[in-house]
C-alpha positions as CSV (number, residue, x, y, z in Angstrom):
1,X,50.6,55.3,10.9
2,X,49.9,53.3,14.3
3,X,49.2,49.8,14.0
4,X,47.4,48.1,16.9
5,X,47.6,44.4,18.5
6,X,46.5,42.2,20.4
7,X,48.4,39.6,22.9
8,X,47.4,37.5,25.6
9,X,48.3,34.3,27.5
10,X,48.5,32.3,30.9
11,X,48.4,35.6,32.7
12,X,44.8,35.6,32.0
13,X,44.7,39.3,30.4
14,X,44.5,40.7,27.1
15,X,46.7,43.0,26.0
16,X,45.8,45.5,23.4
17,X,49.4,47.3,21.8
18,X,50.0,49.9,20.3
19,X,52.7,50.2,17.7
20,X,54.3,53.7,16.0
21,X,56.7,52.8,13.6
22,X,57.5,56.0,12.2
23,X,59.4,56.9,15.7
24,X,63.2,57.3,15.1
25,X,63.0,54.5,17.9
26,X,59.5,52.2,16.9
27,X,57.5,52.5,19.7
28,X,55.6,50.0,21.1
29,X,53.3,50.5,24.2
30,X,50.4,48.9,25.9
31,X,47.0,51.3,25.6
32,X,44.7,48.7,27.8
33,X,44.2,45.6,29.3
34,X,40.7,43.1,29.7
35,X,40.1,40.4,31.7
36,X,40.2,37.7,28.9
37,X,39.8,34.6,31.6
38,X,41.6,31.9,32.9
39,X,44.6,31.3,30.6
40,X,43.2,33.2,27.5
41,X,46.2,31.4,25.7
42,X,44.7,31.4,22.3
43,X,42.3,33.8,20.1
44,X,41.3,34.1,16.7
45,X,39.8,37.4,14.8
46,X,36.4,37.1,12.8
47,X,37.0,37.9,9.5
48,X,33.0,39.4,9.1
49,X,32.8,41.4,12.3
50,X,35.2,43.5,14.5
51,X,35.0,40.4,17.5
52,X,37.5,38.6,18.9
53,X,37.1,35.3,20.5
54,X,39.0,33.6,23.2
55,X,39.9,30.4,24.6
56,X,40.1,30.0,28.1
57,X,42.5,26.9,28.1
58,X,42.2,26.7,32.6
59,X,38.1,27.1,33.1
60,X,36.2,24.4,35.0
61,X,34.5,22.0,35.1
62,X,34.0,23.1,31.2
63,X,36.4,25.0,28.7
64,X,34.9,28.3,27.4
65,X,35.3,30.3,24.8
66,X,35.2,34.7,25.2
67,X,33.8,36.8,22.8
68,X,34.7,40.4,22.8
69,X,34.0,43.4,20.0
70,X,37.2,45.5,19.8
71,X,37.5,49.3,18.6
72,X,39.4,49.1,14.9
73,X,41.1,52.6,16.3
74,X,42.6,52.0,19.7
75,X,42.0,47.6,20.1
76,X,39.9,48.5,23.4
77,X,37.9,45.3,24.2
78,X,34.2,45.3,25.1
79,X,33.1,41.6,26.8
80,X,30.1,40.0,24.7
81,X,29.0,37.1,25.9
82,X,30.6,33.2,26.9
83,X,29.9,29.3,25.3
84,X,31.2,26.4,26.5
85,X,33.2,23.9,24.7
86,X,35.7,20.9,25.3
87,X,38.3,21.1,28.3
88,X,41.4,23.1,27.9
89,X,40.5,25.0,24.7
90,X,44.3,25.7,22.9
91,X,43.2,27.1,19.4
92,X,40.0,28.6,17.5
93,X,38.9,27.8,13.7
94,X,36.0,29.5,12.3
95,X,33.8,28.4,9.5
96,X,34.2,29.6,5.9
97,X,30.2,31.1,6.4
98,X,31.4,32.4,10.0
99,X,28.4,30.9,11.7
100,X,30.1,28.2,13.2
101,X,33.2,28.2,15.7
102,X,36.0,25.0,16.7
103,X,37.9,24.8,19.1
104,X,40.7,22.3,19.6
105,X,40.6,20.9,23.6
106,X,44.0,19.8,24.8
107,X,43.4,18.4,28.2
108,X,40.2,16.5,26.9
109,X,41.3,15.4,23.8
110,X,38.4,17.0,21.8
111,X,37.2,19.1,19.1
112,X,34.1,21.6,19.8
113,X,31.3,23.2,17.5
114,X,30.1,26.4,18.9
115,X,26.9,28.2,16.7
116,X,27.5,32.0,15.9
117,X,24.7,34.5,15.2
118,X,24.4,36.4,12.3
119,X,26.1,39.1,14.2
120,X,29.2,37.2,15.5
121,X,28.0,36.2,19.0
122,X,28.3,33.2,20.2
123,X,24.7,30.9,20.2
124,X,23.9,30.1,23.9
125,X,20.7,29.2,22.9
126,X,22.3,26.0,20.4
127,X,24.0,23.4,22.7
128,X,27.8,23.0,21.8
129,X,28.7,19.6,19.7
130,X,32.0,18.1,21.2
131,X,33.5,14.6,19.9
132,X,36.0,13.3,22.1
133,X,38.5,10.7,20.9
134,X,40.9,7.9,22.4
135,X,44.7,7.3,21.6
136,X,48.5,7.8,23.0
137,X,51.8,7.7,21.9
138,X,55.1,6.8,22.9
139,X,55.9,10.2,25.0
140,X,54.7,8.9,28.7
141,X,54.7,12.6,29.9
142,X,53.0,14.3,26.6
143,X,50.8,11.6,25.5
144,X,49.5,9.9,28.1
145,X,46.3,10.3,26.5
146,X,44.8,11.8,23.1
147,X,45.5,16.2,23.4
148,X,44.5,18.1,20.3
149,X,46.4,21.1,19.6
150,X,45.7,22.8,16.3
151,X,42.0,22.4,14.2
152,X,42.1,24.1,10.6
153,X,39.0,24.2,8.1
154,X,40.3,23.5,4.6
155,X,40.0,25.9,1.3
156,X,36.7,24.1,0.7
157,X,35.0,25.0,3.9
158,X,34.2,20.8,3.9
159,X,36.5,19.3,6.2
160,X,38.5,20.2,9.4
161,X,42.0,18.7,9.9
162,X,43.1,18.5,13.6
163,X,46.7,17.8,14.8
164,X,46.7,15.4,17.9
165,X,49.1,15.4,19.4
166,X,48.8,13.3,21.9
167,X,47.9,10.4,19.5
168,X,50.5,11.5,16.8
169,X,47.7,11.8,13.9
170,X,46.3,14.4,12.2
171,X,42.7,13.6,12.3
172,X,40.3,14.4,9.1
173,X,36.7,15.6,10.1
174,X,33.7,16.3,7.4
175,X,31.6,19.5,8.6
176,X,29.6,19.9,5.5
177,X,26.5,18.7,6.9
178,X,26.7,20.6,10.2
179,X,27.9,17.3,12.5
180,X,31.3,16.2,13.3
181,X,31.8,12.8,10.5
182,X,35.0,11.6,11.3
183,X,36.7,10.4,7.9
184,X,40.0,7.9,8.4
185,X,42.6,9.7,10.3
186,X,46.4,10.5,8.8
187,X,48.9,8.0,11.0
188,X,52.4,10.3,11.8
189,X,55.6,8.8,13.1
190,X,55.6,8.0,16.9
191,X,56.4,10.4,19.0
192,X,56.4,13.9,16.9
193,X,53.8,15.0,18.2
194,X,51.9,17.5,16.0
195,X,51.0,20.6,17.0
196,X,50.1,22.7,14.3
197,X,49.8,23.4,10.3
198,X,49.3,25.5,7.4
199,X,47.2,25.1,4.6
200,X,48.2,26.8,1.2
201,X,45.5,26.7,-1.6
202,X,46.6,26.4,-5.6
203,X,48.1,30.0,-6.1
204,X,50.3,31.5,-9.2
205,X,53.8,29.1,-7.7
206,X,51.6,26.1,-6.9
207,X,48.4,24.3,-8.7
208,X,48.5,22.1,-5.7
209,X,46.9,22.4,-2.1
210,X,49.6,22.0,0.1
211,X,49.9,21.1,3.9
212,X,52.8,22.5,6.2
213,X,52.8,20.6,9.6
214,X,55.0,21.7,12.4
215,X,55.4,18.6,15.1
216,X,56.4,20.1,18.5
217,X,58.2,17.0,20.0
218,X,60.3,16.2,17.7
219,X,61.1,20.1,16.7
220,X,60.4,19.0,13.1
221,X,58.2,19.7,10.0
222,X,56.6,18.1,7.4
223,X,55.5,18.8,3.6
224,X,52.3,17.2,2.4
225,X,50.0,17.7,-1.0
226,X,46.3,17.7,0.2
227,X,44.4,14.8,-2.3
228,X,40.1,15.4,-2.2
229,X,38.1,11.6,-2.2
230,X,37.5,11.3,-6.3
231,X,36.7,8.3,-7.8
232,X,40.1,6.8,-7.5
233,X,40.2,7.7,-4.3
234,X,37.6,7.5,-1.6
235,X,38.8,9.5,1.0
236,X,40.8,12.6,1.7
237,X,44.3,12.0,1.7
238,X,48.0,13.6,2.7
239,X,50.6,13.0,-0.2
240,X,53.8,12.7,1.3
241,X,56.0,15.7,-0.6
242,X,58.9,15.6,2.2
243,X,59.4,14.6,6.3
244,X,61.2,15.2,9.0
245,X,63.0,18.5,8.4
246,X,64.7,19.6,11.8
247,X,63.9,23.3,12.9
248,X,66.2,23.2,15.7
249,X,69.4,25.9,15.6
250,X,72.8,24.6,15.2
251,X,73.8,25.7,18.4
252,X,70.6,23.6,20.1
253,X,72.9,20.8,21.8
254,X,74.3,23.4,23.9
255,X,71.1,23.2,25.8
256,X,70.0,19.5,26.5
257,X,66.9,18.7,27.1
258,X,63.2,18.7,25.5
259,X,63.4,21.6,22.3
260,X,59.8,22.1,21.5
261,X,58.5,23.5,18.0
262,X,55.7,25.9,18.6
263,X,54.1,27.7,15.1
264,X,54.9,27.8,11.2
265,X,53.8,30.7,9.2
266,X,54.6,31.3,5.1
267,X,56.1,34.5,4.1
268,X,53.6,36.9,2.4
269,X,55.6,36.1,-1.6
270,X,55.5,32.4,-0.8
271,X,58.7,32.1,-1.0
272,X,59.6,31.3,2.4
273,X,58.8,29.6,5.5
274,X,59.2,30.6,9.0
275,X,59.3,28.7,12.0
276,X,60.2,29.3,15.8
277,X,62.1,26.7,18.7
278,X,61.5,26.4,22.0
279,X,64.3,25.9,24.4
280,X,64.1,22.9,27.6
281,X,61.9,25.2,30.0
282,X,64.2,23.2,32.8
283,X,67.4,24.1,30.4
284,X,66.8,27.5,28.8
285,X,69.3,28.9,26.1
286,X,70.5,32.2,26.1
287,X,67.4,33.2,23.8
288,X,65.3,31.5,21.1
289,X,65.4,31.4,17.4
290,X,63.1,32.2,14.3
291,X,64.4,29.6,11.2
292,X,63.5,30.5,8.1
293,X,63.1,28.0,5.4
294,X,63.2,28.9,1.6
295,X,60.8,27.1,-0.5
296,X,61.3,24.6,-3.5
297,X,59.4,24.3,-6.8
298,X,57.2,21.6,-6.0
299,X,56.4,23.6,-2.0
300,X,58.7,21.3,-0.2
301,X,61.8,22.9,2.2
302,X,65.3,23.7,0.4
303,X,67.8,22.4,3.4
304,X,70.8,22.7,0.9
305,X,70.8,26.6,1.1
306,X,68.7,27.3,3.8
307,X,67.8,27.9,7.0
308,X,68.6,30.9,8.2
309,X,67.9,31.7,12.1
310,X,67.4,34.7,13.7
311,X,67.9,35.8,17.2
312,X,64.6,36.9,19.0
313,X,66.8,37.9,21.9
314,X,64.0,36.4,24.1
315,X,62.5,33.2,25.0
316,X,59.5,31.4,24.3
317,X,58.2,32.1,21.1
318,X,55.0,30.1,21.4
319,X,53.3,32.2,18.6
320,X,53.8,35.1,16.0
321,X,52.4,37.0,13.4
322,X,52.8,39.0,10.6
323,X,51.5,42.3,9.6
324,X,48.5,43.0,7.4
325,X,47.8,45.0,4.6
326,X,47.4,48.8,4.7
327,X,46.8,51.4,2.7
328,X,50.5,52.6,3.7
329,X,52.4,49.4,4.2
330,X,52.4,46.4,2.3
331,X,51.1,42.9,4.2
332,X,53.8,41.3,6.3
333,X,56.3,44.5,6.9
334,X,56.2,43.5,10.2
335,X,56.8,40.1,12.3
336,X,55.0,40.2,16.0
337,X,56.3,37.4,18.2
338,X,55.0,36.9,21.4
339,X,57.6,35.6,24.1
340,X,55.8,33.6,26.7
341,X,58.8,32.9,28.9
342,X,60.7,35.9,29.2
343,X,57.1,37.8,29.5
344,X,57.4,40.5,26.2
345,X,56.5,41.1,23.0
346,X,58.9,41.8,20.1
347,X,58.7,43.4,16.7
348,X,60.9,42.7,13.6
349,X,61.0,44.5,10.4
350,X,60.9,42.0,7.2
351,X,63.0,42.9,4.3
352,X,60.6,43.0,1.5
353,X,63.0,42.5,-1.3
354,X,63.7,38.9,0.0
355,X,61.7,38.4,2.8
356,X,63.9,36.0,4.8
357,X,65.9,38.7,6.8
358,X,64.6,40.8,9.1
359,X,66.1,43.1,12.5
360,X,64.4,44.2,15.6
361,X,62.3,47.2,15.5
362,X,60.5,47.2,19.2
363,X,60.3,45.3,22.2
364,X,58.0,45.3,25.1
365,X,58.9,43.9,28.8
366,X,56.5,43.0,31.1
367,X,53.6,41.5,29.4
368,X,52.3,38.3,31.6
369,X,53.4,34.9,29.7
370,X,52.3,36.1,26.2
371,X,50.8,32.9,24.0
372,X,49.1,34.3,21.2
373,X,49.7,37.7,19.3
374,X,47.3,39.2,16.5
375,X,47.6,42.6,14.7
376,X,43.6,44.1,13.7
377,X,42.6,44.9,10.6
């Protein structure tokens, strides 16, 4: 059975992939490419509607976000319609009623609320909400000024969490009444710089809701239990399960310079977390690294047996993703990793058994500074 993707990046298109893997050699080929704006570097798929909508992290004056209906068959894009949002939009949330959109705004140091019709478009006709906040941290380079990176909506459709990280805090927002109430915001150690996180909600290993935060500048992550306001407790809260945990491979010293962390993503059994490195983009390393983290009891990162690294024989992993569902092939088969700075795509086969080894199925070459990859439904 084919499986399609979609990829896109600074290059400014959007890639849509097709991928064969029952090939004696996995194939993996482009079908079609879309105009998905200036710097298209992030995009999220509505879970309701076959539409796909992009950030255009380098539009001006404003940021804008792209909405496109793809085919299910061959990912062909058809261009919907445009809102505006925040500068430098770098990630896309989506409300737990789809009728609202977020974006995350990196050079502004926002968050945005775009409406969505019934059908998935984007609103023109309801003016986009943006709240714009102050702050810095110790990096005079990277946080110079406030730069969100990464906005989530939580398992209650109440609340967004954003990771700042330009201000090194993860910043708590209530959305329940359809306006941005910002709630007190979680203080992180200087200089981390978060970038993004994962929420995991009570499941059969855990009763709690638990918090995975990848911080880019320090190439670290950290493990928190999400509290809800009761009446002990007034506001939402991050319980401290563990800090600090290095992703960086053993080999990183070899390469001085400034590793960057880039996206987290759990294993589809739970069991496992993986994680990808950056190299110094003035100091690159032979090729970047997937780590792999196996999980404790209480959700937290075993660092006595674990992690594992792989080799994606490429550079740049900025983000990946695994494989849904089929009727043929069980969810997560399949890693995607898009590698922005050697400009291709690569595919890895997960052992299912264990799910924290996996080997190199396909690879793609030439694909323009790849930033986000997403296989459809």
């Amino acid at each position: 059975m084919t499986r399609s993707l979609l990829t896109s990046g600074y290059g400014g298109k959007i890639y849509s992939l097709s991928f064969d893997p029952t090939q004696n050699a996995p194939a993996l080929v482009i079908d079609s490419t879309t105009d998905g704006g200036p710097a298209s570097t992030w995009f999220s798929l509505s879970e309701r509607h076959a539409i796909l909508y992009a950030g255009c992290e380098f539009a001006e004056p404003d940021g804008e976000v792209r909405s496109f209906s793809y085919d299910r068959a061959t990912g062909r894009l058809s261009p919907l319609n445009t809102g505006k949002c925040g500068q430098g939009p770098v990630h896309i949330a989506l409300s737990s009623d789809g009728r609202r959109l977020f974006t995350a705004n990196y050079s502004d140091g926002s968050l945005s609320a775009l409406a969505l019709k019934e059908d998935g478009t984007i609103d023109a006709t309801v003016e986009t909400k943006t709240k714009r906040y102050t702050g810095s941290g110790p990096s005079e380079e990277r946080q110079e000024a406030p730069h969100v990176h990464g906005v989530y909506v939580d398992p209650t459709g109440e609340y967004l969490l954003a990771a700042d990280l330009g201000s090194d805090v993860l910043r708590v927002v209530k959305i329940a009444s359809g306006a941005f109430e910002d709630m007190p915001a979680i203080t992180l150690p200087p200089g981390n710089g978060p970038r993004h996180l994962l929420i995991v909600p009570p499941n059969e290993r855990s009763s709690r809701t638990l918090v995975y935060l990848i911080e880019e500048l320090s190439s670290t992550i950290a493990v928190f239990e999400l509290e809800y306001p009761s009446d002990k407790q007034a506001a939402l809260n991050l319980k401290e399960i563990q800090r600090e945990v290095s992703t960086l491979p053993p080999d990183w010293k070899d390469s001085p310079g400034d590793w960057t962390a880039a996206e987290i993503v759990l294993s589809p059994n739970g069991r496992y977390l993986y994680a990808t490195n950056r190299s110094p983009v003035d100091n690159l390393a032979s090729y970047d690294t997937l780590t792999i983290f196996e999980l404790r009891a209480d959700g937290g990162l075993n660092t006595v047996n674990s992690p594992k690294y792989v080799n994606l024989g490429g550079l740049g992993p900025r983000h990946f993703a695994l494989s849904p569902k089929t009727a043929d092939e069980p969810a997560g088969k399949y890693l995607a990793v898009a590698l922005e700075r050697s400009n291709e795509v690569v595919i890895l086969e997960v052992d299912q058994e264990k799910q924290d080894e996996m080997k190199e199925v396909a690879r793609l070459k030439d694909v323009d500074q790849p930033t986000c990859i997403q296989w459809l439904p």
